[in-house]
TORKOL-4160 file (C-alpha; in steps of 0.2 Angstrom, whole numbers, padded with zeros to 4 digits, m for minus):
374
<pt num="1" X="m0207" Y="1236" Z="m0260"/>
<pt num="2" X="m0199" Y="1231" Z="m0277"/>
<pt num="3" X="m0197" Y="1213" Z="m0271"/>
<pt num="4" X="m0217" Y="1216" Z="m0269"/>
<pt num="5" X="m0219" Y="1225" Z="m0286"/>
<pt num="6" X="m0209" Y="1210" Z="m0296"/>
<pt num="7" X="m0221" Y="1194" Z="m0287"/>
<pt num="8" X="m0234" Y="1208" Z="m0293"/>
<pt num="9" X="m0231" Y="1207" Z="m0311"/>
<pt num="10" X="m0224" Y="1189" Z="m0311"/>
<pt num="11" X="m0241" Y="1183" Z="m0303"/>
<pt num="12" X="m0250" Y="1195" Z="m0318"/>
<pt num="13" X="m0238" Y="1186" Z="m0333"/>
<pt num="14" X="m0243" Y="1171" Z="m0326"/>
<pt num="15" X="m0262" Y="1173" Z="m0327"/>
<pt num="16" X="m0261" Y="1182" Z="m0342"/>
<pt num="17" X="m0253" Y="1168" Z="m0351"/>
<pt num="18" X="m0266" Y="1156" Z="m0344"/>
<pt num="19" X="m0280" Y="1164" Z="m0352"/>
<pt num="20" X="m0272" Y="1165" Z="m0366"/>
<pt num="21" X="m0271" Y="1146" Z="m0367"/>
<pt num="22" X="m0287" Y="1141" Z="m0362"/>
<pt num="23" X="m0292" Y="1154" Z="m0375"/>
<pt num="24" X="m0285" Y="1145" Z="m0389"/>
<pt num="25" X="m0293" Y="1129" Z="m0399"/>
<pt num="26" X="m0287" Y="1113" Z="m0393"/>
<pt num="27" X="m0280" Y="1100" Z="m0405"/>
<pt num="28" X="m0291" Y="1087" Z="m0396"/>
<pt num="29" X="m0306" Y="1096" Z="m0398"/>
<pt num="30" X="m0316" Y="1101" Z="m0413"/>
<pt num="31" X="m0315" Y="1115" Z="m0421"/>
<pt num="32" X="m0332" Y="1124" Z="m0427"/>
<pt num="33" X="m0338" Y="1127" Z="m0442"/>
<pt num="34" X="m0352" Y="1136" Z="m0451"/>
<pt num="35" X="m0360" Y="1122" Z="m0458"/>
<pt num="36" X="m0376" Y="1113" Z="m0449"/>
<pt num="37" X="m0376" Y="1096" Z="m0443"/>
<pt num="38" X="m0387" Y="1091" Z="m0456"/>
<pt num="39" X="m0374" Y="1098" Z="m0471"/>
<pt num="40" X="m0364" Y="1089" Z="m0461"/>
<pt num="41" X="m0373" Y="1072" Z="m0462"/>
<pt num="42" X="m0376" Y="1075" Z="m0481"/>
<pt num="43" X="m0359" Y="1079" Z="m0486"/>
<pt num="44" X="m0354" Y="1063" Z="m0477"/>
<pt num="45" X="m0367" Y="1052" Z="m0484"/>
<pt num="46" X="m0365" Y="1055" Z="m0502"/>
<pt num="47" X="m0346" Y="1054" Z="m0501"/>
<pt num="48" X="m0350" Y="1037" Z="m0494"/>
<pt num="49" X="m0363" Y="1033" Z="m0507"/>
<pt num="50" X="m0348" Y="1040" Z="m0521"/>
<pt num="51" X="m0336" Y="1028" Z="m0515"/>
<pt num="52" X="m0346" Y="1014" Z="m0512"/>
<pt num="53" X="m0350" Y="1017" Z="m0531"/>
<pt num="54" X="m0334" Y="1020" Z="m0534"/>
<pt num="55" X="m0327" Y="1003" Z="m0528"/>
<pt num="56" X="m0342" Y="0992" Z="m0536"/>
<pt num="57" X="m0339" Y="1000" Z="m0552"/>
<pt num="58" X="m0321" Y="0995" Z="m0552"/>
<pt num="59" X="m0326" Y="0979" Z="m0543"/>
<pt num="60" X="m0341" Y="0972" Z="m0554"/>
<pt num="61" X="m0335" Y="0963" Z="m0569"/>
<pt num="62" X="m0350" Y="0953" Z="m0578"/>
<pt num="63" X="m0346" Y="0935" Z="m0579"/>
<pt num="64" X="m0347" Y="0925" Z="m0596"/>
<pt num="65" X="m0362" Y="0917" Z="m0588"/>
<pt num="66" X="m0372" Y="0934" Z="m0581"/>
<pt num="67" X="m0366" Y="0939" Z="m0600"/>
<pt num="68" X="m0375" Y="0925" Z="m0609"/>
<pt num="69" X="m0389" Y="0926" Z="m0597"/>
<pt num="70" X="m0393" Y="0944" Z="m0604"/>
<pt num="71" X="m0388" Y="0944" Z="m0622"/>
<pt num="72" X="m0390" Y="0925" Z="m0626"/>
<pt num="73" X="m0409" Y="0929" Z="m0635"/>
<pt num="74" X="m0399" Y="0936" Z="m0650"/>
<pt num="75" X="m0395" Y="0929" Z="m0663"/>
<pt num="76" X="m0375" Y="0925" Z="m0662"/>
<pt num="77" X="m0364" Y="0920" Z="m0676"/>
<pt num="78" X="m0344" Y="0918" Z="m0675"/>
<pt num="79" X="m0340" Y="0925" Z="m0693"/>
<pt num="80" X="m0323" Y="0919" Z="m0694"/>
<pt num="81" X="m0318" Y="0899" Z="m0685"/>
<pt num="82" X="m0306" Y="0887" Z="m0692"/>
<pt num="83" X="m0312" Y="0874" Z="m0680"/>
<pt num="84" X="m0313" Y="0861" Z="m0698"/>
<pt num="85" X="m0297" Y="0859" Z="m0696"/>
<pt num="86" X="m0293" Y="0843" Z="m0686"/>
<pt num="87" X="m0313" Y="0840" Z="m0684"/>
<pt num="88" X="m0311" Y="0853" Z="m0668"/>
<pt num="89" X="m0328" Y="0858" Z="m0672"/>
<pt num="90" X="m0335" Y="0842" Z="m0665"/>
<pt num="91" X="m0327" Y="0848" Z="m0648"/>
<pt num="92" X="m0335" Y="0864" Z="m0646"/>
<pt num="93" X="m0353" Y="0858" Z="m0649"/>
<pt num="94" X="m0357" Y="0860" Z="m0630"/>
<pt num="95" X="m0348" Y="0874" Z="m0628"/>
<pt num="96" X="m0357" Y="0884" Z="m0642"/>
<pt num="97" X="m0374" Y="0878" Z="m0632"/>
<pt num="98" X="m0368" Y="0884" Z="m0615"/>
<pt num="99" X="m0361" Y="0903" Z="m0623"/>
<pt num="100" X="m0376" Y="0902" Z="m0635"/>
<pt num="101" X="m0368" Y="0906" Z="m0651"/>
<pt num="102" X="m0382" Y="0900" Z="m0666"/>
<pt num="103" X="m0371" Y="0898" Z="m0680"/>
<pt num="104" X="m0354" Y="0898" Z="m0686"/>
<pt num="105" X="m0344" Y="0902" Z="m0703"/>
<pt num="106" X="m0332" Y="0890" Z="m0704"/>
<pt num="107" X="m0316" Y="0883" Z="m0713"/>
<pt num="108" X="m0298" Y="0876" Z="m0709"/>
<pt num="109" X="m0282" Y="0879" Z="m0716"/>
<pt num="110" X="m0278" Y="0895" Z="m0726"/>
<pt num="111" X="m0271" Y="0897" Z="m0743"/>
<pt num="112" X="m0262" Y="0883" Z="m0744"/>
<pt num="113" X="m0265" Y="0862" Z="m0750"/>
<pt num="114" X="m0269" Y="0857" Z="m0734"/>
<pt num="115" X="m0285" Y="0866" Z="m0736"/>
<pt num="116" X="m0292" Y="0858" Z="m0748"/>
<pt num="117" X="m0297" Y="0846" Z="m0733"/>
<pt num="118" X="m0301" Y="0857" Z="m0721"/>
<pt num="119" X="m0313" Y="0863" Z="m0735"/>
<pt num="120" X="m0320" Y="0847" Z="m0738"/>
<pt num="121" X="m0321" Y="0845" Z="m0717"/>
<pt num="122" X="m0331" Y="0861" Z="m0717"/>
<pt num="123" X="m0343" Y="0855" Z="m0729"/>
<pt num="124" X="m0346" Y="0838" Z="m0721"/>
<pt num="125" X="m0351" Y="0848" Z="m0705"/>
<pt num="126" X="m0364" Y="0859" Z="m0714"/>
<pt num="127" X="m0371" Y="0844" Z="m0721"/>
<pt num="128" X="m0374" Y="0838" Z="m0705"/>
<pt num="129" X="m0380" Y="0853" Z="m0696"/>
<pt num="130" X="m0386" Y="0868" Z="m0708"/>
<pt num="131" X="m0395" Y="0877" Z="m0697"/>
<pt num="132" X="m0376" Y="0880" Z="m0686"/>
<pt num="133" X="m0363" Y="0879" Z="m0699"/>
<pt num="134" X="m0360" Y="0891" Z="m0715"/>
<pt num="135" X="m0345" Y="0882" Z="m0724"/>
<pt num="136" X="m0335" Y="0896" Z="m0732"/>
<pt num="137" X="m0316" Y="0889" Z="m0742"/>
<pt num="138" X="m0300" Y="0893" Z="m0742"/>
<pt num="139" X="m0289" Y="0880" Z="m0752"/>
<pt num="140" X="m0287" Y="0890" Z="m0768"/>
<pt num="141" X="m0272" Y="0889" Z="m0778"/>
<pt num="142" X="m0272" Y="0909" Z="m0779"/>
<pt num="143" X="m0256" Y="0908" Z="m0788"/>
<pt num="144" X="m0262" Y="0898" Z="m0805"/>
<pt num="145" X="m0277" Y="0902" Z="m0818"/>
<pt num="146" X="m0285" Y="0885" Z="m0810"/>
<pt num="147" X="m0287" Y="0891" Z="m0796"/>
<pt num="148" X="m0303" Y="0900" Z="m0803"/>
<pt num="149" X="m0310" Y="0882" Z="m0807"/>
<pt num="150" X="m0310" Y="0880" Z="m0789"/>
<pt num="151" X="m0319" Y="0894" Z="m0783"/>
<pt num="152" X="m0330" Y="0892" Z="m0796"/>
<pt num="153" X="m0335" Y="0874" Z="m0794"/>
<pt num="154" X="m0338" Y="0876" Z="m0774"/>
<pt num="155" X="m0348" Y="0892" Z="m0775"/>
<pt num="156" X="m0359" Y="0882" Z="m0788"/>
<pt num="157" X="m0358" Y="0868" Z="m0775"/>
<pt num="158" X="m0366" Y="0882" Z="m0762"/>
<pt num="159" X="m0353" Y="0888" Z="m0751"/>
<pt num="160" X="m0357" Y="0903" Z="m0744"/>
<pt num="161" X="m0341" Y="0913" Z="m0745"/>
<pt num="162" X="m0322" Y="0911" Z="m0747"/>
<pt num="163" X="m0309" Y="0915" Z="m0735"/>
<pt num="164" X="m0299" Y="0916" Z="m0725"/>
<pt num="165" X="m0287" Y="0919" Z="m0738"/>
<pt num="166" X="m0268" Y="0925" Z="m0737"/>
<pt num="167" X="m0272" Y="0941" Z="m0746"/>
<pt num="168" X="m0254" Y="0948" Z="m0740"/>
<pt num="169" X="m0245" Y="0943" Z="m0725"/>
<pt num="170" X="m0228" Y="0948" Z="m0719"/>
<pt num="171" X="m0228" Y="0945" Z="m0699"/>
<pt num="172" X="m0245" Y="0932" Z="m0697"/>
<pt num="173" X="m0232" Y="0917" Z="m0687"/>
<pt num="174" X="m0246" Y="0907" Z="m0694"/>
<pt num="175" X="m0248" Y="0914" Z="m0713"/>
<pt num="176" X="m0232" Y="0922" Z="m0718"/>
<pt num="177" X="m0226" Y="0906" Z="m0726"/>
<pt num="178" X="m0239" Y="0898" Z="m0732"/>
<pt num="179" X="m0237" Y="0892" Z="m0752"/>
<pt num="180" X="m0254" Y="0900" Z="m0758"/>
<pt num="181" X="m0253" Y="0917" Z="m0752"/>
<pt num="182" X="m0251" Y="0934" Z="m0763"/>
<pt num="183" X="m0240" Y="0948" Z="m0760"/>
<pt num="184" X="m0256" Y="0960" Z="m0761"/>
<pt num="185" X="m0272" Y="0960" Z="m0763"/>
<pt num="186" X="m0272" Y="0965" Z="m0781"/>
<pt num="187" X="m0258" Y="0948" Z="m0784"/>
<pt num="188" X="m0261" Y="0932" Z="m0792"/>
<pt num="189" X="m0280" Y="0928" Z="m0797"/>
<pt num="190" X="m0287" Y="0937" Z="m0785"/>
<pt num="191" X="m0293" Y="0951" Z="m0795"/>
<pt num="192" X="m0302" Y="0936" Z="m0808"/>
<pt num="193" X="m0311" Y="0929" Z="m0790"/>
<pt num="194" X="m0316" Y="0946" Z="m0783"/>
<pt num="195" X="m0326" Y="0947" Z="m0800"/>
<pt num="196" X="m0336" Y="0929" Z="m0797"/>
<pt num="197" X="m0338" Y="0935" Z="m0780"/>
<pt num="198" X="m0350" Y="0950" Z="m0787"/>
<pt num="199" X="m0359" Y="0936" Z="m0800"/>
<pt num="200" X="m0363" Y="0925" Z="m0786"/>
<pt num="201" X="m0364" Y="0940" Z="m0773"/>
<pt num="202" X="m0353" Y="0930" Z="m0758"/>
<pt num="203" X="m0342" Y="0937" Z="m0749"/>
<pt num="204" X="m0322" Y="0938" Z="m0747"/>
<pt num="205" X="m0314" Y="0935" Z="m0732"/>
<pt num="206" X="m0296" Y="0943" Z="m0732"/>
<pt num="207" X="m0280" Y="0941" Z="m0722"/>
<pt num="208" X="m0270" Y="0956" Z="m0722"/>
<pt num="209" X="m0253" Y="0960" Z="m0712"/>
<pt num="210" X="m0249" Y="0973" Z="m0709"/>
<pt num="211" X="m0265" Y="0982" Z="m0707"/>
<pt num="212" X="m0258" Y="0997" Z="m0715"/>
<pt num="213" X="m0246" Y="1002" Z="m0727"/>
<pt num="214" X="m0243" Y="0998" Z="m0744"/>
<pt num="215" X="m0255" Y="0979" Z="m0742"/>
<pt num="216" X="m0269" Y="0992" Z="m0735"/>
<pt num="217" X="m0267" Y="1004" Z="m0749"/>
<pt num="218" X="m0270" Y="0988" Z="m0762"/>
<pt num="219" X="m0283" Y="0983" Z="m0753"/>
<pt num="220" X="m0292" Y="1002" Z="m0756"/>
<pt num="221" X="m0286" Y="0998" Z="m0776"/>
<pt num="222" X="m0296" Y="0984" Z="m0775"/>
<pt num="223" X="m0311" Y="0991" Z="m0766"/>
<pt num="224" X="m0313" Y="1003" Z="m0778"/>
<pt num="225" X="m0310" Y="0993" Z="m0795"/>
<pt num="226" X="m0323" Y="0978" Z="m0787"/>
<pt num="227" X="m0337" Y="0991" Z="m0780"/>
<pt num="228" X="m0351" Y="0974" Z="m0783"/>
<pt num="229" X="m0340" Y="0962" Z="m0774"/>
<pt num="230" X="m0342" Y="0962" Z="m0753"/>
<pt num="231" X="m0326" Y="0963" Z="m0745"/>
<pt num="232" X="m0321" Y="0958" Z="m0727"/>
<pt num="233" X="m0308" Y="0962" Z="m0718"/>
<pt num="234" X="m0302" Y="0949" Z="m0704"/>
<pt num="235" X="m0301" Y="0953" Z="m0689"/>
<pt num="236" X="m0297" Y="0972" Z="m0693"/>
<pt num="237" X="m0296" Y="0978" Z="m0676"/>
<pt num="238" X="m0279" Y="0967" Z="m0673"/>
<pt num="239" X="m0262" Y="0980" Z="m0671"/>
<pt num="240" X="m0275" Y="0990" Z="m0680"/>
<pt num="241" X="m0282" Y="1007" Z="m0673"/>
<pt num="242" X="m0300" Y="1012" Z="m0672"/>
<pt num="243" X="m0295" Y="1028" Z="m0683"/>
<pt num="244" X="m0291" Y="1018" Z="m0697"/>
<pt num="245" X="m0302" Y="1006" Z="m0694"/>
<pt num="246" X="m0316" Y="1019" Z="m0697"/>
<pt num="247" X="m0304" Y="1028" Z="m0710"/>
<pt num="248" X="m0307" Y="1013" Z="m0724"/>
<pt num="249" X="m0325" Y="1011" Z="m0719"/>
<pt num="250" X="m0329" Y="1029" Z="m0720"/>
<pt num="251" X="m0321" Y="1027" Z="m0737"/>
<pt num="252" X="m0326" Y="1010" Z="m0746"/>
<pt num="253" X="m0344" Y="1005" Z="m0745"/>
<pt num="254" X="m0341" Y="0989" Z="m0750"/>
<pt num="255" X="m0329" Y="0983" Z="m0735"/>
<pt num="256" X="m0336" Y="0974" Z="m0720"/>
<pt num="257" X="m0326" Y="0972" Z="m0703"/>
<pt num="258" X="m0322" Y="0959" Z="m0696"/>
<pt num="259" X="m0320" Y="0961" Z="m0678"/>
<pt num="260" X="m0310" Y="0949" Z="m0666"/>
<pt num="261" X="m0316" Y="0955" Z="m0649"/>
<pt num="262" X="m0306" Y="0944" Z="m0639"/>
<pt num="263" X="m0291" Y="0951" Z="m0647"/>
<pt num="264" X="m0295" Y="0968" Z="m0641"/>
<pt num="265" X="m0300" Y="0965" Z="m0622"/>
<pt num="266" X="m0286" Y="0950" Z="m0619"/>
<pt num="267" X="m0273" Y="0949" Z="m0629"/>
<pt num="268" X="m0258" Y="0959" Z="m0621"/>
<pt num="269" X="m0253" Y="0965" Z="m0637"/>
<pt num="270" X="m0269" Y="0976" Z="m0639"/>
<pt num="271" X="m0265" Y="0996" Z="m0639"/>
<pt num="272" X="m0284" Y="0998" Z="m0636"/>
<pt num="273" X="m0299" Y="0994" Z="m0627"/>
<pt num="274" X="m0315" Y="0987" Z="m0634"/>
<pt num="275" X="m0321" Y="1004" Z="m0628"/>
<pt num="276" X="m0312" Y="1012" Z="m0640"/>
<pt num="277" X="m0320" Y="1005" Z="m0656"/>
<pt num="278" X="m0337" Y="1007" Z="m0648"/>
<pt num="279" X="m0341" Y="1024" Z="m0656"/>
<pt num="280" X="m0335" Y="1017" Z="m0676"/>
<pt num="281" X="m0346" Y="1003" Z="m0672"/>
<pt num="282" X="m0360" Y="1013" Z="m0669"/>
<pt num="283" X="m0355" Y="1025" Z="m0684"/>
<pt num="284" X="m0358" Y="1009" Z="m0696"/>
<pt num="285" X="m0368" Y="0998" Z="m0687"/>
<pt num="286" X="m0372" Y="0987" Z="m0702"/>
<pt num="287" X="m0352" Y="0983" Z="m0707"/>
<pt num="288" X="m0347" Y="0975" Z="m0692"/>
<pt num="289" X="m0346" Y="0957" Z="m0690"/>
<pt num="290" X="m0342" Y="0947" Z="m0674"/>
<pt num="291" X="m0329" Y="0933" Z="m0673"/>
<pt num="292" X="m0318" Y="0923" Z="m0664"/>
<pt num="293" X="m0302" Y="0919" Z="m0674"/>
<pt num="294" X="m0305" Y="0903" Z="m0663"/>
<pt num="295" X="m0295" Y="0912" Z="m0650"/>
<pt num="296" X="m0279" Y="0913" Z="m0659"/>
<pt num="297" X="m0267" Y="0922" Z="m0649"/>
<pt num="298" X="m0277" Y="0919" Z="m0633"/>
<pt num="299" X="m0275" Y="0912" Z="m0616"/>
<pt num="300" X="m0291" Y="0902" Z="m0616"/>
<pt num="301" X="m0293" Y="0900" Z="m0631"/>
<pt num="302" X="m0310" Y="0901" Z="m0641"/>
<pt num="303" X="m0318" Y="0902" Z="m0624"/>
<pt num="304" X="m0311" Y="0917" Z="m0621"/>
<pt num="305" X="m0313" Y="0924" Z="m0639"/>
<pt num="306" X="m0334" Y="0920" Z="m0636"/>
<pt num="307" X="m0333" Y="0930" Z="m0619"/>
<pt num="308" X="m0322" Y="0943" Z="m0631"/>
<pt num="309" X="m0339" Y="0942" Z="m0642"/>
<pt num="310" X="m0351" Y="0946" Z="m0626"/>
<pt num="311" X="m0339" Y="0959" Z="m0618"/>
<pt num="312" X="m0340" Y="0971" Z="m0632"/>
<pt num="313" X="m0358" Y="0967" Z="m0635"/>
<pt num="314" X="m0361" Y="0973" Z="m0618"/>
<pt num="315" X="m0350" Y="0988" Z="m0621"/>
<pt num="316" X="m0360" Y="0994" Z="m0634"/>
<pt num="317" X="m0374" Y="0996" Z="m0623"/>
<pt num="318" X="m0385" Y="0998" Z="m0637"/>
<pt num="319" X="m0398" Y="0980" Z="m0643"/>
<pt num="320" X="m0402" Y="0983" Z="m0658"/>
<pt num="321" X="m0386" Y="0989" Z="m0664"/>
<pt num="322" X="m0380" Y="0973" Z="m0655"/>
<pt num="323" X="m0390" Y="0962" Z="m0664"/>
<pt num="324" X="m0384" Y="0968" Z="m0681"/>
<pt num="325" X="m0365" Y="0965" Z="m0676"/>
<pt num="326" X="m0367" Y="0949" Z="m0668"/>
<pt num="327" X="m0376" Y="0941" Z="m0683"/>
<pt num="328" X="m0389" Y="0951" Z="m0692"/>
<pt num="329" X="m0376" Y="0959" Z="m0703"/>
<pt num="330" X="m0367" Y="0941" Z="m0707"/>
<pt num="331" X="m0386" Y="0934" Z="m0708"/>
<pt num="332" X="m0392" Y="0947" Z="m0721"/>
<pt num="333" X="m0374" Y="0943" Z="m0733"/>
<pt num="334" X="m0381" Y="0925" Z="m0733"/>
<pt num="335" X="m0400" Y="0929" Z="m0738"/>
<pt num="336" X="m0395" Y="0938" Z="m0754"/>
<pt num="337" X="m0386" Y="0924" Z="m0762"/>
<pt num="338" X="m0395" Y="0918" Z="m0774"/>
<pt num="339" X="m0397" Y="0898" Z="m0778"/>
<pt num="340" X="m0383" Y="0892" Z="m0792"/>
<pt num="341" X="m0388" Y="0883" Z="m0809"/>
<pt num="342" X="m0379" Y="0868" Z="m0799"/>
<pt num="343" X="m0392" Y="0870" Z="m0785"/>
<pt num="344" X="m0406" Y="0873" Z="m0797"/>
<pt num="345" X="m0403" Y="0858" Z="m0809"/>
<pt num="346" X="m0401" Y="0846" Z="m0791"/>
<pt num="347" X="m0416" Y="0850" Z="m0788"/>
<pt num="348" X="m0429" Y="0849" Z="m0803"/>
<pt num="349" X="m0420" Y="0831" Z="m0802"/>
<pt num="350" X="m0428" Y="0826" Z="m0788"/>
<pt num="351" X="m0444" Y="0815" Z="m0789"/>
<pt num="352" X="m0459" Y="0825" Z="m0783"/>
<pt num="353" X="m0451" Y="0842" Z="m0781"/>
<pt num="354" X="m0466" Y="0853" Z="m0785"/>
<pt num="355" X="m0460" Y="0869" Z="m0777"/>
<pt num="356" X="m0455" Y="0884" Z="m0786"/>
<pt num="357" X="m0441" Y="0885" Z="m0787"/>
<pt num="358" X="m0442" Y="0904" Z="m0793"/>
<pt num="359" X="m0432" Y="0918" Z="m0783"/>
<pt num="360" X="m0425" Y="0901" Z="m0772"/>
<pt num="361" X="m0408" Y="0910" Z="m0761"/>
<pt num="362" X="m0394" Y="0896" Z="m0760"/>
<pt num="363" X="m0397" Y="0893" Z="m0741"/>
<pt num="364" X="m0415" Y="0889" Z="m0745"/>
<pt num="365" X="m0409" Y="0877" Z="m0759"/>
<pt num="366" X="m0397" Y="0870" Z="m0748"/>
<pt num="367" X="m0406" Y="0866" Z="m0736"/>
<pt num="368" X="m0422" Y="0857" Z="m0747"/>
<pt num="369" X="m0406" Y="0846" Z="m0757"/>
<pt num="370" X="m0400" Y="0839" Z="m0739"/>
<pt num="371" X="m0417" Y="0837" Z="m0732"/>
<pt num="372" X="m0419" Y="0824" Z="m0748"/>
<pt num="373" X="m0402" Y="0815" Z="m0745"/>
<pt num="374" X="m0407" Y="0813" Z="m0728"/>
């Protein structure tokens, strides 16, 4: 009788414990939830749709040619190229046509003797094409009162602008050394030349390392004791921040930035993306001024530093606002010089010049005294 009783409970433990498990969810099988099928499916599409996103977001970079085939119909001007040096603007005549940049400012060798011929070079490319080059100068002797002669004589010759200029420099590989430079931007004759830049209402373009510090805090002395003359400050954005950038412009009225996009998005040395300037840009919209340093510093060179250019127009999102950095800014500084008494005098000189020569701007004057030699 017990030996029955034990099978009894033994054969009940049994079944018990099979119920139990065939009670239980199987880890093969799924486990039900209160969602429908259809939440289901939605949840799963748009998770799907999200990472497809996702991955092309991360995936889809514009190339220099889907770039220049959205944003080529505006009016491109490199603000800063020293492609007279060595003649290597002749090299980059196709180039310019296949990125579309229109026009270019453009000298050689800064602050130093060697200028003087890059100067020249410059001149002798505006005077074959004046519709793509704007010759600024540099080779001013900014250490010695005869240096004022200089600028004076070529902006009454109908240069557009002077720079780049070793305003101060302490790290520049390139400008640290050279024998023209000053300690500040308040050295030497600078202060006499930021005064003809008011009279003949042209622009200075202005080296200055470091972008900070005591150099920076000249500059500002400067900006504030010149407020007539137009001030520019090369490629601002390079070991700069966009803080300070926006810092000095929110301060000085009279300074005009110019920005080295390449810098930004491909020079490993850059702390910041073009992204990251986007919002001062925007706050000033009429100071900015695209260049390309001709790609100093950059693997690729100024190739890269015209794709630099598009990039951060296409950051900004934004076409008029992109038109006005990418030349209606530099544009606009041209258009208010007025013709020089040098210009003027050519130009009543020449046989059957019956125009009016009233209110005549230096590019127009320019333009009407090469079109005779030619």
């Amino acid at each position: 009788m017990v030996y029955m009783l034990v099978i009894v409970v033994i054969i009940l433990m049994v079944t018990f414990s099979l119920w139990k498990k065939m009670d239980e969810p199987s880890e093969n099988m799924p486990v039900t939830t209160t969602s429908s099928p259809t939440d289901s499916a939605l949840t799963t599409s748009d998770t799907a749709a999200t990472d497809t996103e996702s991955d092309s977001t991360e995936t889809e970079v514009k190339s220099l040619y889907d770039l220049v085939a959205e944003y080529g119909d505006l009016q491109l001007v490199d603000t800063h190229n020293h492609d007279a040096s060595g003649f290597a603007y002749s090299k980059m005549q196709k180039n310019w046509e296949h990125s579309s940049v229109d026009r270019i400012v453009l000298f050689g060798d800064v602050s130093e003797p060697s200028a003087i011929k890059t100067d020249e070079i410059a001149w002798g490319a505006y005077e074959e094409d004046p519709e793509r080059f704007i010759p600024f100068f540099s080779g001013i002797n900014l250490l010695d009162e005869s240096g004022l002669q200089t600028v004076r004589d070529n902006l009454e010759k109908g240069y557009f602008g002077i720079g780049e200029i070793a305003a101060a420099s302490t790290y520049s590989p390139a400008l640290a050394h050279v024998a023209w430079k000053t300690k500040d931007p308040m050295d030497g004759i600078l202060p006499d030349i930021y005064k003809l830049c008011a009279e003949y209402k042209v622009p200075v373009l202005l080296h200055i390392d470091p972008p900070n510090g005591a150099p920076v805090f000249k500059l500002e002395e400067a900006l504030e004791a010149y407020p007539d003359t137009t001030f520019i400050f090369a490629h601002i954005n390079a070991h700069n921040s966009p803080y300070n950038v926006e810092s000095l412009l929110e301060k000085h009225p009279n300074l005009y930035a110019d920005f080295f996009a390449g810098f930004t998005a491909f020079n490993p040395e850059s702390a910041y993306e073009l992204e990251d300037f986007v919002p001062v840009i925007k706050k000033f919209p009429d100071r900015f001024l695209l260049s390309t340093d001709s790609g100093y510093g950059l693997s690729g060179g100024e190739e890269k530093a015209i794709e630099g250019m598009y990039r951060l127009i296409d950051a900004l999102d934004d076409r008029q606002i992109a038109q006005q950095v990418a030349g209606g800014n530099l544009e606009e500084l041209i258009r208010i010089q007025p013709a020089t008494d040098t210009q003027l005098e050519a130009l009543r000189n020449l046989p059957d010049m019956d125009r009016d020569l009233t209110n005549l701007t230096k590019e127009e004057a320019g333009k009407l005294v090469l079109n005779y030699k030619k």
